[in-house]
PAMARLUM-779486 format. One record per atom (N, C-alpha, C): residue in one letter; y, z, x. Coordinates in steps of 0.1 Angstrom, whole numbers, plus 2048, in hexadecimal, padded with zeros to 3 digits. Last residue first. Example, Ala and Ser with C-alpha at 12.3 -4.5 7.8 and 13.67 -1.06 7.14 Angstrom:
BEGIN
s7EA847880/s7F5847889/s80084F881/a7C784E884/a7D384E87B/a7DF84E884/
//
This chain:
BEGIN
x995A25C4B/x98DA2DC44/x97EA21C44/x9AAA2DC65/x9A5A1EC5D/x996A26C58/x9B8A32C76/x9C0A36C6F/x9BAA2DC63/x9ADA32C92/x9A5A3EC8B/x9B1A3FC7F/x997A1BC9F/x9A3A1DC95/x9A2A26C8E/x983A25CBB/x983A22CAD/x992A20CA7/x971A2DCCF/x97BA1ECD0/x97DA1CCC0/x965A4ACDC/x967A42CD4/x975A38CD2/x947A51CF5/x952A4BCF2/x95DA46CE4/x931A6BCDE/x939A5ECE9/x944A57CEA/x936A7FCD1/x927A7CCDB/x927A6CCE5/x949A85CC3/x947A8DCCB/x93AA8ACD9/x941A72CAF/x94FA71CBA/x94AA78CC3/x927A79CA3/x927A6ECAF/x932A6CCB3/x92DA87C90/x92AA91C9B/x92CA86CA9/x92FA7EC76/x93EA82C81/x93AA82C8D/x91AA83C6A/x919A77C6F/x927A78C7C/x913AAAC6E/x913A9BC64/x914A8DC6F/x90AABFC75/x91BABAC74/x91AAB2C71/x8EEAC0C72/x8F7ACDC75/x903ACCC74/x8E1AA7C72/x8E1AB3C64/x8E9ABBC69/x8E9AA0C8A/x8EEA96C80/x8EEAA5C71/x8D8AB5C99/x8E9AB3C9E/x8F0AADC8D/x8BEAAAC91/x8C6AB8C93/x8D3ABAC91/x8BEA91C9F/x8BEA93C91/x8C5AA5C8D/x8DBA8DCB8/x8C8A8FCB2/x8CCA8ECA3/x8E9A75CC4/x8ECA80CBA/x8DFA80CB6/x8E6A72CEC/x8E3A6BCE0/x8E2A75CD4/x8EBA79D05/x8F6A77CFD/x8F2A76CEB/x8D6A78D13/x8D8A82D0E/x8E2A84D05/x8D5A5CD1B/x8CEA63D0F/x8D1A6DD0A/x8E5A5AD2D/x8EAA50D22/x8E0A5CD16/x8D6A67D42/x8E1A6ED42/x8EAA69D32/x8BCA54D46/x8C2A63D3F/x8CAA67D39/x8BFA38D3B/x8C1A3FD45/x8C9A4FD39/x8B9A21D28/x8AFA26D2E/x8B3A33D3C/x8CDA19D1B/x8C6A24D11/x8BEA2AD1B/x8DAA07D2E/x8DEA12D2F/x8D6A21D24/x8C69F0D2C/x8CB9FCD37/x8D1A0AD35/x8CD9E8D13/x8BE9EDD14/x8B99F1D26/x8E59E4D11/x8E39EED09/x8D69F2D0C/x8E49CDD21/x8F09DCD27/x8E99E6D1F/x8D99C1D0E/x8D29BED1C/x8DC9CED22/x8E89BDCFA/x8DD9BFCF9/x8D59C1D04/x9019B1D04/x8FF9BED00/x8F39C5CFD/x8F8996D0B/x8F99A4D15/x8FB9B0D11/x8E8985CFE/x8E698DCFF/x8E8998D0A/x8F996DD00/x8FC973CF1/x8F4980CF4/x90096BD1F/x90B96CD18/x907971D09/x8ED973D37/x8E7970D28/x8F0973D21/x8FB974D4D/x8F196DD4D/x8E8968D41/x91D975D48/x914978D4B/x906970D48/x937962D5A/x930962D50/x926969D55/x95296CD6D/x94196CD73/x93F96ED61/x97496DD80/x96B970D71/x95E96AD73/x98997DD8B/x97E979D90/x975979D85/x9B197DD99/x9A4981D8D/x997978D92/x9C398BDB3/x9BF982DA9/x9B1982D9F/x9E699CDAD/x9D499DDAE/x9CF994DA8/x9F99A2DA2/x9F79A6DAF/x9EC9A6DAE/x9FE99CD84/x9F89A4D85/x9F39ABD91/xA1598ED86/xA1699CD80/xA0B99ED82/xA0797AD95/xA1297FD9D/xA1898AD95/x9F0971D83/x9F097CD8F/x9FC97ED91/x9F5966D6E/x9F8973D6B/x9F6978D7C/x9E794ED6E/x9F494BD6A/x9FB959D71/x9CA959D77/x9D2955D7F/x9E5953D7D/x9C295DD5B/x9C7966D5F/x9CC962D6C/x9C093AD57/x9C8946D4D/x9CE951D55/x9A793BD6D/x9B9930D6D/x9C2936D63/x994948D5E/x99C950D6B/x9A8943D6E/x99193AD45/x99594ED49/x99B94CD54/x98D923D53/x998924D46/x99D92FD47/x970928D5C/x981922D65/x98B925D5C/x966930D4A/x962939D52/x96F935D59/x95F91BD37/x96C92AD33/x96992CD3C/x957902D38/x963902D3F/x96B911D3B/x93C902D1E/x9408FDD2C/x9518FED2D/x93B921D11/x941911D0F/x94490ED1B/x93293CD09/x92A930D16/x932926D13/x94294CCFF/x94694DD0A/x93C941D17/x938950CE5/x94094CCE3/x946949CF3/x923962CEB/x91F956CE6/x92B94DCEC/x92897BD06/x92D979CF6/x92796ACF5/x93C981D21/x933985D17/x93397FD0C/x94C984D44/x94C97AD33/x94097DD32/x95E996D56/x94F997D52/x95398FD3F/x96C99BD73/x96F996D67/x96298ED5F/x9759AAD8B/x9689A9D83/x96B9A7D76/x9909ACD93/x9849A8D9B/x9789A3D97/x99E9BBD7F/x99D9ACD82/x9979A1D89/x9949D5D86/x9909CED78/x9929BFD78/x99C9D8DA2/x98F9D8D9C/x9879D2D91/x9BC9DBD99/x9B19D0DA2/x9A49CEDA0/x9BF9EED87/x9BF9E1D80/x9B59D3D8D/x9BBA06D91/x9B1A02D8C/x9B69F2D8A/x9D8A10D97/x9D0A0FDA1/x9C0A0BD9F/x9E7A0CD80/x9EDA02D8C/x9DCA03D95/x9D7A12D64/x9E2A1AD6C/x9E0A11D77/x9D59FCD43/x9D1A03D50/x9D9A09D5C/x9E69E9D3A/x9E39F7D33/x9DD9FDD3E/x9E49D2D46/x9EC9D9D4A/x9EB9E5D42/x9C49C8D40/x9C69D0D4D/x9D69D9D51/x9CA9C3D24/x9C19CFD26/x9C49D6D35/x9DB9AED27/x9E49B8D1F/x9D99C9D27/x9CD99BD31/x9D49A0D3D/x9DC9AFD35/x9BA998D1B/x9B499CD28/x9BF9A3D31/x9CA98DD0A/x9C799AD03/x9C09A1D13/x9CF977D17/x9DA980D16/x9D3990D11/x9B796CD11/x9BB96AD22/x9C8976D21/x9B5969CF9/x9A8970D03/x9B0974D0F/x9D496ACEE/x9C6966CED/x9BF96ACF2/x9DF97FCCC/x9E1976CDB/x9D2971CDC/x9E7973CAB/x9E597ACB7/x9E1974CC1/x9EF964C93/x9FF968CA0/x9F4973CAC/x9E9948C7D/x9E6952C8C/x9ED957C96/x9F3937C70/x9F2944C6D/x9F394BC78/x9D7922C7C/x9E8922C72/x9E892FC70/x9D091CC9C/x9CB924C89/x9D9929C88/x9E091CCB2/x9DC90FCAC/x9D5915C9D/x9E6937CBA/x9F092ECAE/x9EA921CAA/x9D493ECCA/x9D1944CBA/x9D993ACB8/x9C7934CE3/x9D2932CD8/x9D292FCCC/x9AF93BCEB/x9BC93CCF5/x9C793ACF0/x9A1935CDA/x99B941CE4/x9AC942CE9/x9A591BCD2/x9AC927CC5/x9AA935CD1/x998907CE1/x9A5910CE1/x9AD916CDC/x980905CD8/x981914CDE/x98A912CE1/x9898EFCC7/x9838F9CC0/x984905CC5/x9968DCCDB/x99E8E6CD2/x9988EFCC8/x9828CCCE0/x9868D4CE9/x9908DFCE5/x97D8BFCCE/x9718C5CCD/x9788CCCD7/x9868ABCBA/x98F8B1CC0/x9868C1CC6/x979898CAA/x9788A8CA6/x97D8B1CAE/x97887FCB6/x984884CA9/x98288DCA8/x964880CC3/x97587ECCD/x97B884CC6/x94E87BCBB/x951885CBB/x961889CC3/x94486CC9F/x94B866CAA/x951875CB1/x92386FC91/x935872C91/x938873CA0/x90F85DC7F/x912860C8E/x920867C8B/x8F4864C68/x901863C6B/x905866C77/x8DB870C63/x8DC864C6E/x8EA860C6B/x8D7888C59/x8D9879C4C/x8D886EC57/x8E0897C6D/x8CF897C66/x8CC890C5F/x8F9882C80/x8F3891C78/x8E488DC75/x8FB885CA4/x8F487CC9B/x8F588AC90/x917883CB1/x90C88ACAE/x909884CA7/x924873CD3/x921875CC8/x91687BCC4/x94687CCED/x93487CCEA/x93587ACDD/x95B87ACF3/x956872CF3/x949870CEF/x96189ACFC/x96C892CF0/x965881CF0/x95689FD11/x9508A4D06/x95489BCF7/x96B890D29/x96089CD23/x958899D17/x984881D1D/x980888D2A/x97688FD25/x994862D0C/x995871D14/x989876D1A/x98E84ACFD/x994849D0E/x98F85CD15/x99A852CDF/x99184FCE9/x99A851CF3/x9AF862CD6/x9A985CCCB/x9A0852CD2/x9BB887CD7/x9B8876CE1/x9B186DCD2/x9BD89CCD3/x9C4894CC9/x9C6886CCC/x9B58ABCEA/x9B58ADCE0/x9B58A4CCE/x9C58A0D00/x9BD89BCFB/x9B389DCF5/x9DD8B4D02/x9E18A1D00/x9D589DCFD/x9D58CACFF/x9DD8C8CEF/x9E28B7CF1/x9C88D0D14/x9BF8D2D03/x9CB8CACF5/x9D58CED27/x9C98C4D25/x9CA8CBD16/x9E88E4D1F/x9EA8D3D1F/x9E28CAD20/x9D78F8D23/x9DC8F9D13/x9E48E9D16/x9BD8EFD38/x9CA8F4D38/x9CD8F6D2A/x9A08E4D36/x9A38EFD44/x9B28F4D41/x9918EAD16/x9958E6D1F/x99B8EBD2F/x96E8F6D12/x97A8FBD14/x9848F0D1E/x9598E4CFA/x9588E8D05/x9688F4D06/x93E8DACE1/x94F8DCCE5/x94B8E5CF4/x9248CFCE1/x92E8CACE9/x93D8CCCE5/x9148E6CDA/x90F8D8CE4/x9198CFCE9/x91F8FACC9/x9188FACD2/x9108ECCDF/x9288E6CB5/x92F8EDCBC/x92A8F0CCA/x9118DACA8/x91C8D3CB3/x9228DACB8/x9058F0CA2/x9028EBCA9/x9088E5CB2/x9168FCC8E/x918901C99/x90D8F8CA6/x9118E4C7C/x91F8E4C85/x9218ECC8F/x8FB8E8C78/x8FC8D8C7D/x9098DCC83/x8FA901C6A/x8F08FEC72/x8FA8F5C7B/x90A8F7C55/x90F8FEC59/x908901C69/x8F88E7C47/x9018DFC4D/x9088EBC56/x8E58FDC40/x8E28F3C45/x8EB8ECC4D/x8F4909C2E/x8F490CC39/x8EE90BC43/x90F8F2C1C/x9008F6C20/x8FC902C2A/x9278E5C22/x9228E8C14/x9168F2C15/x9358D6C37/x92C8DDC39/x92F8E7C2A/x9398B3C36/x9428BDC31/x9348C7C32/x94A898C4B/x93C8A1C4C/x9468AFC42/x965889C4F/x95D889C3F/x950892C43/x96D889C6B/x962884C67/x95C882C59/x986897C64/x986890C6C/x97A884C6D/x9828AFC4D/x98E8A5C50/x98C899C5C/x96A8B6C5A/x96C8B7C4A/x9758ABC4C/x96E8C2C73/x9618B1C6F/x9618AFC64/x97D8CEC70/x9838C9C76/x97A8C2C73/x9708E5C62/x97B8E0C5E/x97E8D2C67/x95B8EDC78/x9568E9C68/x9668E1C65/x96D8F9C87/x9638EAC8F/x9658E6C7D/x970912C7B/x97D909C7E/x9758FDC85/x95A91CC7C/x960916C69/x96A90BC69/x952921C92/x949917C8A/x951913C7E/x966933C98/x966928CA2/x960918C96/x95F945C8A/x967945C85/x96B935C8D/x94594EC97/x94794CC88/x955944C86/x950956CB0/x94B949CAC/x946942CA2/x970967CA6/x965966CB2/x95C956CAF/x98697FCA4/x98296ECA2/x97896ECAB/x996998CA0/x98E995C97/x98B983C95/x99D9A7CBE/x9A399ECBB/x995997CAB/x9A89C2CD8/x99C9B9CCD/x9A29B2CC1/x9A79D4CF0/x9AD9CACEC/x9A39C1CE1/x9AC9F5D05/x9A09ECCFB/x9A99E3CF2/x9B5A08D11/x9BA9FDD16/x9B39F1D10/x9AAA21D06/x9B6A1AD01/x9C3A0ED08/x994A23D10/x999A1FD00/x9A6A1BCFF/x981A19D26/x98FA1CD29/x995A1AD18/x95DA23D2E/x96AA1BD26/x976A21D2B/x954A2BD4B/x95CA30D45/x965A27D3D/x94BA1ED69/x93EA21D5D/x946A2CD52/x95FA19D73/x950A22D7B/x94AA29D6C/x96AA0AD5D/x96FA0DD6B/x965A1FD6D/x9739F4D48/x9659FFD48/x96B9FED55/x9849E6D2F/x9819E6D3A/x9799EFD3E/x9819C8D18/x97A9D8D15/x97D9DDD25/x9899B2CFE/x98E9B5D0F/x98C9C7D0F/x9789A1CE4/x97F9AECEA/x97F9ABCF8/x97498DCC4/x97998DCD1/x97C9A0CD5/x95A98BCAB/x968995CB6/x967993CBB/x94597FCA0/x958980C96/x95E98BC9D/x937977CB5/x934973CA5/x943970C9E/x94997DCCD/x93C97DCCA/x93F975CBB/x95497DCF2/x957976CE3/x94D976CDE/x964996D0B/x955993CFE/x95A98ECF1/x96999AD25/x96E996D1D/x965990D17/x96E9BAD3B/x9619B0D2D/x96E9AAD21/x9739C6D57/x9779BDD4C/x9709B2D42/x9659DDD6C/x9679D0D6A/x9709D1D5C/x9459F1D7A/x9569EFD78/x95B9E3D77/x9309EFD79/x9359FCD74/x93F9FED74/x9199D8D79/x9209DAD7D/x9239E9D73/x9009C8D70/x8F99D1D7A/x90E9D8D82/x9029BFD5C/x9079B3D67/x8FE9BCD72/x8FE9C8D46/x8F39C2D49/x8F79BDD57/x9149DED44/x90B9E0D4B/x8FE9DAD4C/x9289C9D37/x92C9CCD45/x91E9D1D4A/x91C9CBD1D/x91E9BED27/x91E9C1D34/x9219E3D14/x9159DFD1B/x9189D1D1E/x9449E1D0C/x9399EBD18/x9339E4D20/x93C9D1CF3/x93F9CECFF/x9409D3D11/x92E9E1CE3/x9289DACE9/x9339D3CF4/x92EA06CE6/x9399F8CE4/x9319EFCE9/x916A18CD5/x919A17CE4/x924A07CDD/x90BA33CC9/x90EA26CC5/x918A26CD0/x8E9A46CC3/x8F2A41CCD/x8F9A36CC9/x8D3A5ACB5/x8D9A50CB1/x8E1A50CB8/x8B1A68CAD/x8C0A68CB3/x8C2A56CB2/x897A62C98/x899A70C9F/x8A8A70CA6/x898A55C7A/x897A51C8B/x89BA60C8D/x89AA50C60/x894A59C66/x893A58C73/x8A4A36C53/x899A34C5D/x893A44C62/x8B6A3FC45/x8B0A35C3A/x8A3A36C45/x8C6A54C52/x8C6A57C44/x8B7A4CC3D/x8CEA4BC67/x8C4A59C69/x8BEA5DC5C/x8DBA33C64/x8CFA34C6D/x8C3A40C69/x8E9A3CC51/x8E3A36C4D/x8D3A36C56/x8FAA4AC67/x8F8A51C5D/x8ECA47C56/x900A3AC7B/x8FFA46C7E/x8F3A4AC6D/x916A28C6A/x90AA24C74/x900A2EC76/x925A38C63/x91DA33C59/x914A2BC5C/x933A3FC79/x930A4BC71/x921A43C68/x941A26C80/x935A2BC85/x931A36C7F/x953A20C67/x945A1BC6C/x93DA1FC75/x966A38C68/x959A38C60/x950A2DC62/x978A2BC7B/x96DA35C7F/x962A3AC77/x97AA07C81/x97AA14C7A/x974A21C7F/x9759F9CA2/x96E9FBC93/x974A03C8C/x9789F9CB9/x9859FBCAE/x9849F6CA5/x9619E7CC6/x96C9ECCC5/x9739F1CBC/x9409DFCB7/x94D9DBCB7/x9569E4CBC/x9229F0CBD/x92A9F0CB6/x93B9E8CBC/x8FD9F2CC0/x90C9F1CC2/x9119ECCBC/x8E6A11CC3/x8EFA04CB9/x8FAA02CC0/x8CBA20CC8/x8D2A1BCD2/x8D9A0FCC8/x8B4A39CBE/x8BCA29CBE/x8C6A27CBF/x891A45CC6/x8A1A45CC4/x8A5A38CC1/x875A46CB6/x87CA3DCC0/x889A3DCC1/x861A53CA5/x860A57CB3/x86CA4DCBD/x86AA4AC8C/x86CA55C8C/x86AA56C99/x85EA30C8A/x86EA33C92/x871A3EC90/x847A38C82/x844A34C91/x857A32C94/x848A3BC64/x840A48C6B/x845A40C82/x853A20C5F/x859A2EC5F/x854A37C69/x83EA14C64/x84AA0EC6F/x857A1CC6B/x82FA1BC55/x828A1FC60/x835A1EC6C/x837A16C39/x839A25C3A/x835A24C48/x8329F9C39/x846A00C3D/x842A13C3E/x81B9E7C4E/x81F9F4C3F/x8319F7C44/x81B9D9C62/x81A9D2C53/x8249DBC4A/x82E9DFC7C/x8279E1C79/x8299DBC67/x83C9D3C99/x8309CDC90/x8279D0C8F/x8569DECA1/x8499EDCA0/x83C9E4CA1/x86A9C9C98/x8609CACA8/x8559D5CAA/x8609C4C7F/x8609B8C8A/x85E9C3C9A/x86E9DCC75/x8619D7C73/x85A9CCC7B/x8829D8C7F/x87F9E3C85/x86D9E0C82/x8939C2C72/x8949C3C82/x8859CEC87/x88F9CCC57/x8849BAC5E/x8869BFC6B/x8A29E1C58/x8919E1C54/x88B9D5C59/x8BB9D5C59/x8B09DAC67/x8A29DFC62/x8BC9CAC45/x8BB9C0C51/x8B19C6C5C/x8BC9DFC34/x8B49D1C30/x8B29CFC40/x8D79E6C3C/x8C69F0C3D/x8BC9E5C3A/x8E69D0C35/x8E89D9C45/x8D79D9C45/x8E59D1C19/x8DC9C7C22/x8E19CAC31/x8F09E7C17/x8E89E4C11/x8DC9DDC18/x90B9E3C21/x9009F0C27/x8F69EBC21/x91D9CAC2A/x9139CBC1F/x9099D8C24/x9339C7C40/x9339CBC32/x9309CBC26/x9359DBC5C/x92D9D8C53/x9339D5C46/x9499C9C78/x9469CFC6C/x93D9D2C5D/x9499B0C82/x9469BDC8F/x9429C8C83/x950998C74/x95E9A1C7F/x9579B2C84/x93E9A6C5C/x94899CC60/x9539A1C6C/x91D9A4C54/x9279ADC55/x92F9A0C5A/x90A996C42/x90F9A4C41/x9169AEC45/x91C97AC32/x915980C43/x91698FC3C/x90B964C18/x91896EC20/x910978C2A/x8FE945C1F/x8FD951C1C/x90895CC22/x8FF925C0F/x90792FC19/x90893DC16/x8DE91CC03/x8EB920C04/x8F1925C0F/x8C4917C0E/x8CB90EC0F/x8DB911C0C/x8B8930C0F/x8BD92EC1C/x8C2922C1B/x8C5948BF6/x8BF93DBF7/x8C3934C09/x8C796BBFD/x8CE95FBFB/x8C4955BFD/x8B5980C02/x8B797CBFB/x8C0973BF2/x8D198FC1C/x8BF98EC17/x8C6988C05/x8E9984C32/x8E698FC26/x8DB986C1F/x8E4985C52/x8E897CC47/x8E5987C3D/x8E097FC70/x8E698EC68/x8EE989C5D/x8C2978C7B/x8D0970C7C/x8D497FC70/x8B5986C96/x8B3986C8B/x8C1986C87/x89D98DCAF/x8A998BCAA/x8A7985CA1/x88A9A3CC0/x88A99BCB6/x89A998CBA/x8869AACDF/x87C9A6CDF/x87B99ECCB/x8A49A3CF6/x89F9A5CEA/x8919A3CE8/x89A9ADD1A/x8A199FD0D/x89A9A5D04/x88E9BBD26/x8959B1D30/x89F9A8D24/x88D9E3D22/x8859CDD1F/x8939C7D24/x8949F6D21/x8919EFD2E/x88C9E4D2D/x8959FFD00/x89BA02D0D/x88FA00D1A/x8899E2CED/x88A9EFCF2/x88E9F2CFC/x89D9D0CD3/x8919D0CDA/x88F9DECE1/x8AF9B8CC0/x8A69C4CBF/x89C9C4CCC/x8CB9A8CB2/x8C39AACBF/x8BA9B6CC3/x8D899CC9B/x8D59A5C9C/x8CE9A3CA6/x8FA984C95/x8EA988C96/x8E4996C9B/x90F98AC8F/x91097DC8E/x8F997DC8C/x91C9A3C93/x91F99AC89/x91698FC85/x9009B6CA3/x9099ABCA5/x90D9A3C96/x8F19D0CB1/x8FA9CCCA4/x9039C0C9E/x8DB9D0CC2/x8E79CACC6/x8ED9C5CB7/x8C49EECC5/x8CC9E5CBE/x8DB9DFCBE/x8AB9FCCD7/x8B79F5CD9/x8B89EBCCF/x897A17CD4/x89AA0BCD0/x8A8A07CD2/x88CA29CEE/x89BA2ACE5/x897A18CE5/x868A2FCF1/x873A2CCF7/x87DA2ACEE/x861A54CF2/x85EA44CED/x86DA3ECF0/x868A6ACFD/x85CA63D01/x85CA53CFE/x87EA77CFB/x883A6ACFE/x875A64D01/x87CA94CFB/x87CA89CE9/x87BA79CEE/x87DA99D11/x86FA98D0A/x870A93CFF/x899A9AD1A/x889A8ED19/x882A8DD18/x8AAAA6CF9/x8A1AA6D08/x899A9BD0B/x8CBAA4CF4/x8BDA9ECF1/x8B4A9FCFD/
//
């Protein structure tokens, strides 16, 4: 793709389970976002997500979604004008890990099929984490909506098949809070309203304990204990809930131990992290431990930044090296922020599948045009 197609600038879209983040290559932060619910639900119901775990699985309301996204930021009234004007704007999407491979195909394909956009790039959002830091070599450990991943990048080069992902993220955080104020408080989230209230508490006062023994003796404290496990929320009825009982420090310790979810036999953040650097050949792994880059919503709870690196500490003497973990600066929007660097340098553009290209070999064509991290035995 030449730079003369590149006059306008590559819209940047952060594909996120959970929300959609729109804006253009070199803006500093999203200029829309936009919760990534399926259209035409009542907003007092619980509306099904349009996608789950990183995956689309309403195209319908996919194309819906990004119509409001694209219309919102072109702001233009008419839809034939926000047509006629993404015709001049490449687009920049990301995408989950070890996605299927027909989902990006169908990323690809819709793009060029419902919007006419002139090229199309789909970049791992975990990647772009690493390149908001202003880094090019490291370890992204990125908890978002509905995926966990350990992604390593070493001088600006995914490593596929040292890629670790895990289908839980902060959707999945909120259902397990919801439960616990269900049984513990009587608060029952019916609504999605109440559904609101829970991630709120979530967000305001679970935190990460420092060990898996702090978490599991006072966890199940019934006062007296430490932090967070003391505070109260008011709900919107003016109901107080005693917040000690919601065992508020065992919500993000599902991040570290899947076994506390019944069922649950995979590993946690901190293992899927050390699994990524020993897939790596002996003489990178320092580097990657050096720069230990947290991403993702799911990654601001007071005390993860010590928890990662006291985890991977367990691991230095296998690993001969000690680890260094640095939340990024805009944990929900670093991929959004990587992604609106990196559309902006040449060498990224040229990459991008024109329309040309797309009519000439179809949607396939994007293996060929980037990195791909896909399950290629998954339709």
């Amino acid at each position: 793709l030449s730079l003369i197609r590149m006059e306008s600038r590559p819209i940047v879209l952060d594909n996120g389970s959970g929300s959609i983040k729109a804006g253009f290559a070199g803006d500093l932060e999203p200029a829309v976002e936009l919760i990534n619910c399926a259209s035409g639900i009542p907003e007092d119901d619980l509306r099904p997500c349009v996608m789950g775990h990183g995956v689309v699985l309403r195209w319908d309301d996919m194309v819906a979604k990004w119509r409001q996204v694209f219309k919102r930021l072109l702001g233009e009234a008419v839809p034939e004008e926000t047509q006629s004007r993404l015709s001049q704007h490449p687009v920049l999407i990301t995408e989950a890990p070890l996605n299927p491979i027909k989902h990006k195909e169908l990323l690809v394909q819709h793009l060029f099929d419902e919007f006419d956009v002139p090229a199309v790039q789909v970049v791992h959002s975990g990647a772009l984490a690493l390149y908001s830091t202003g880094s090019r070599t490291g370890l992204v450990i990125d908890v978002g909506h509905g995926v966990a991943q350990t992604v390593p990048i070493y001088d600006s080069f995914i490593l596929p098949h040292a890629v670790c992902r895990r289908d839980y993220g902060g959707q999945d955080l909120t259902v397990n809070l919801a439960s616990i104020l269900r049984k513990e408080c009587g608060f029952c989230s019916n609504s999605a309203a109440d559904f609101k209230v829970v991630e709120e508490i979530k967000e305001k006062l679970c935190f990460v304990a420092p060990d898996a023994k702090w978490a599991e003796n006072n966890g199940s404290a019934k006062g007296g204990a430490q932090g967070g496990l003391n505070e109260n929320y008011t709900l919107p009825d003016g109901t107080v809930i005693n917040c000690h009982a919601a065992k508020l420090c065992r919500v993000p310790e599902v991040l570290f131990q899947p076994a506390l979810k019944e069922g649950d036999e995979d590993k946690g953040i901190h293992q899927m992290a050390r699994d990524t650097i020993f897939r790596c050949s002996n003489d990178i792994r320092k580097p990657l431990a050096a720069n230990v880059v947290l991403s993702g919503g799911s990654m601001m709870f007071p005390g993860m930044k010590k928890r990662v690196e006291k985890e991977l500490s367990a691991f230095q003497n296998m690993l001969n090296m000690s680890a260094r973990a640095t939340l990024v600066e805009s944990p929900r929007h670093a991929a959004f922020i990587g992604g609106s660097i990196v559309a902006s340098m040449p060498d990224l553009q040229r990459t991008f599948v024109t329309r040309a290209q797309y009519e000439d070999y179809g949607a396939a064509i994007i293996h060929d045009m980037s990195l791909s991290i896909t399950r290629s035995g998954m339709s």
